[in-house]
N, C-alpha and C positions, 0 to 999 in steps of 0.2 A: 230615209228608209232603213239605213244599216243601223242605226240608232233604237230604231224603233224596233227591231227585230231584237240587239239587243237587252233594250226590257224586258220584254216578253223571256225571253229564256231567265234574264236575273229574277225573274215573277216565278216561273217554272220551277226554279231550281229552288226557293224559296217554300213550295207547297210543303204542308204535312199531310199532305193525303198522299193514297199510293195506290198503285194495281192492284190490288189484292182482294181477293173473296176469302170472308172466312165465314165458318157457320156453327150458329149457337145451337146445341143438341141438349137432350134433354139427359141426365143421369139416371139410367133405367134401375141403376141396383137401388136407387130410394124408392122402393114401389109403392109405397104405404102399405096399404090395408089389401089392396087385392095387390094375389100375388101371381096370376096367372098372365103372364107378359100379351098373351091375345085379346085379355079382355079390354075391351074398348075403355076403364077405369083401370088401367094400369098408370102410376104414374100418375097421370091426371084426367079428369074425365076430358069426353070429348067438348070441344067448345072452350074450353076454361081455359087461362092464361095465367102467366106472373106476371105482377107490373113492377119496374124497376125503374127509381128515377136517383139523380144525383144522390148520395149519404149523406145524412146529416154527423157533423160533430159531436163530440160528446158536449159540447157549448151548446149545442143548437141550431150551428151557424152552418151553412150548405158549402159539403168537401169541393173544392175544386179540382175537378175532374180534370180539367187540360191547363197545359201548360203556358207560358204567357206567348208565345210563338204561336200557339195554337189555336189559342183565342185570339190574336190578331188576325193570323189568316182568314181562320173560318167568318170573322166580320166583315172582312173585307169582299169571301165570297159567297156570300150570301146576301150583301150589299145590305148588312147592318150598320147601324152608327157605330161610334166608337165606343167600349164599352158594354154593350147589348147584351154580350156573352160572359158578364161579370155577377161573380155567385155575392157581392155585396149590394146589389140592387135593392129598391124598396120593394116586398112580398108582392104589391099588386103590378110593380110591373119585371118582375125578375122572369127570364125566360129559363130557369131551373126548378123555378117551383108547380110550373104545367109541362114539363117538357117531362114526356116517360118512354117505355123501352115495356114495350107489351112481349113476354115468349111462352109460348106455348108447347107441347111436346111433339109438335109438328118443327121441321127444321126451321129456321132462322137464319136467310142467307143476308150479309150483311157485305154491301158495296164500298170497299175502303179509300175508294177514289168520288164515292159521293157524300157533301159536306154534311148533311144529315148521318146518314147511316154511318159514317166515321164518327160524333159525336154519341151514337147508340153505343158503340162499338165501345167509347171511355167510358160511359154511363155503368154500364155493362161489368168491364175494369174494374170501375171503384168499389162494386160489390163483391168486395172478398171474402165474402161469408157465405155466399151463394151462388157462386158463377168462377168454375176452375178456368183458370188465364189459358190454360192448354190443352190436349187430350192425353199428358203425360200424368200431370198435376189432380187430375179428375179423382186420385185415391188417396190422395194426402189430408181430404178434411173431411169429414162427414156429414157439413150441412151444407155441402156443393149439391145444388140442384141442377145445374147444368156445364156444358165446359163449352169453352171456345173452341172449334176443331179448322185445322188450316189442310188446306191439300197437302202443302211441302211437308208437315209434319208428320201425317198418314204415312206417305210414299216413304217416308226418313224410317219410320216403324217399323214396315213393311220388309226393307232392304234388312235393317238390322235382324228383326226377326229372321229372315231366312239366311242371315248369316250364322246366327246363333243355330236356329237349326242343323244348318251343314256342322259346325263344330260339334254342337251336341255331340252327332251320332259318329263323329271322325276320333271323336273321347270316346265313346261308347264301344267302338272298335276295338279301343286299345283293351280292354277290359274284359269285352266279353266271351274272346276264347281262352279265358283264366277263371274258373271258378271263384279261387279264391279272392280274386281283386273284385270279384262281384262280390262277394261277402264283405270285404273290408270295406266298400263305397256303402254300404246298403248300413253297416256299421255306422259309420258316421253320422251318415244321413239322418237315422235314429237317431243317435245323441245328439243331431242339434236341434231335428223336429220332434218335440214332445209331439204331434199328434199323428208322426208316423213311424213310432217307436213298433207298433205290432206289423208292420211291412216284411219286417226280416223275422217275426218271432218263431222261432221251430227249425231256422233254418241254417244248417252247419253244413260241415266238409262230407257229409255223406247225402244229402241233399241234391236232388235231378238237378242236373246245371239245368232242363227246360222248365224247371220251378226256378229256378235263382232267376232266370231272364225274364220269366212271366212277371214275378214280385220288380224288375227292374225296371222292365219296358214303358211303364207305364209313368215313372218319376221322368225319363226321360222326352215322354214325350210333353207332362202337363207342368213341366217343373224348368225347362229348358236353362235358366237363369241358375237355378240354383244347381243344378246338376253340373254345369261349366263351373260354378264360382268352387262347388268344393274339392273338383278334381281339378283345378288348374291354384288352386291354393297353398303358399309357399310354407303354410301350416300343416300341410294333410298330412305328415305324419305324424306329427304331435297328437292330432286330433282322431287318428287311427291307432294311436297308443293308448289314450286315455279312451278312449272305444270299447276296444280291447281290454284293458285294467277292469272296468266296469262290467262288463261280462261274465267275466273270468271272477268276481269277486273280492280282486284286492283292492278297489276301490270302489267306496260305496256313494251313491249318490242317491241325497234326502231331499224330493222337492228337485229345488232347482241347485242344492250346494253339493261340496264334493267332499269325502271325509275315506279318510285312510279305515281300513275295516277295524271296525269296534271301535271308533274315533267319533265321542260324541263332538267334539269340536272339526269344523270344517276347517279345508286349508284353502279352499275356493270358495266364492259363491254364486260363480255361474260354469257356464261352459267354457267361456272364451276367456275367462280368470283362471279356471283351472289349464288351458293350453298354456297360456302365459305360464305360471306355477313351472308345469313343467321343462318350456322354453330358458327359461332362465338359468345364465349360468351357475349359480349359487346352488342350485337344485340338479347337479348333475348327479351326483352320489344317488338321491332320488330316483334319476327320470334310469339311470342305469340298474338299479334296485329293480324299479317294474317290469323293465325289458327282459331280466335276467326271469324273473318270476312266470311271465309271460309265457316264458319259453320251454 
């Protein structure tokens, strides 16, 4: 019996399956054609599905979705021959050329301790053209029509966001009974977002601090990432100098390049070239030049 017990656990410990629910969601920012998120043809109509099955190769030949441990097990539980689950079978009897993965823009909960729905789950995987691995990844391609979403990862989000939150406005602190460090963030922030260059336009050292914080409040609350990244930034003064220069007029910036005034030739040609430019020790004569100018 102690034998037997045994196996069983060297079996157990051997699974590639696991406890886990994960659920395949639909990516609402592809709406198509209707763009009002209540209409029942948002996304996709009601009733309609995608059908996803193994990828074919640029050969022809069908990707093999699991790995050779994988494909052992699951034959084993599922009390296939040996083999069964091999993407070089003959078409009429390969179990990957009928085997598909129906989703729809209703949720897709998917049982990773059941040998099927684990299977869905690689299927799923292999189409990296259509289906984001995470709910992190969901913005990094454009022809993602759906994303994998896990509990743990949510909750992981979740935590971070309202960490980031609390720091935000603990940054926000430091700043906002200073006008002028309201000015200089709102500075930057401009020069690195071309589309929120007119946030601060109009607005100087005689300017209602309750307009500097109206103009702010709002980067803080929908920008959280970027508002921490550029005030805990080991550059922000560099990038508050060149800020600054560009304002003031002793440096001009064409586009996206950076040219000393009346300087058809640029000395940068972006933003984060021109911090560099001025970082650099060769360029201290320079970067002391603008300071003085500045001033």
């Amino acid at each position: 019996m102690a034998k037997a017990k045994e196996e069983v656990e060297v079996q157990e410990s051997n699974s590639v399956l696991r406890n886990e629910l994960v659920y395949v969601k639909p990516n609402l920012r592809l709406s198509g054609w209707v763009k009002n998120p209540k209409h029942r043809a948002h996304f996709m109509m009601d009733g309609t599905n995608k059908t996803y099955m193994a990828p074919l190769l640029r050969n022809g030949s069908i990707k093999n979705v699991l790995t050779d441990k994988e494909k052992d097990f699951l034959e084993e539980a599922l009390q296939m021959d040996k083999n069964d689950l091999s993407v070089y079978k003959k078409p009429d009897d390969n179990f990957w050329v009928t085997f598909k993965v129906d989703v729809s823009k209703d949720t897709l909960q998917l049982d990773l301790s059941v040998p099927y729905d684990f299977i869905k789950y690689k299927i799923l995987l292999a189409n990296t053209d259509f289906i984001a691995p995470s709910i992190k990844e969901v913005k990094n391609k454009a022809t993602y029509k759906f994303y994998i979403e896990r509990p743990s990862e949510v909750n992981a989000m979740k935590a971070e966001e309202l960490d980031n939150t609390t720091k935000a406005w603990e940054l926000y602190g430091t700043i906002s009974s200073d006008k002028g460090k309201m000015l200089d963030f709102l500075r930057v922030y401009g020069e690195i977002n071309k589309s929120a260059r007119s946030s601060a336009h109009g607005l100087d050292s005689k300017s209602a601090v309750e307009l500097v914080k109206k103009t702010l409040a709002p980067i803080v609350q929908d920008n959280l990432a970027v508002f921490i990244s550029i005030l805990e930034d080991p550059k922000y003064d560099s990038k508050l100098l060149l800020s600054k220069a560009v304002q003031a007029g002793i440096i001009e910036r064409k586009n996206s390049s950076y040219h000393d005034k009346g300087e058809s030739r640029a000395f940068a040609v972006s933003f984060q070239k021109a911090v560099e430019y001025l970082d650099h020790p060769e360029n201290g004569d320079y970067r002391q030049l603008i300071e003085t100018q500045i001033k």
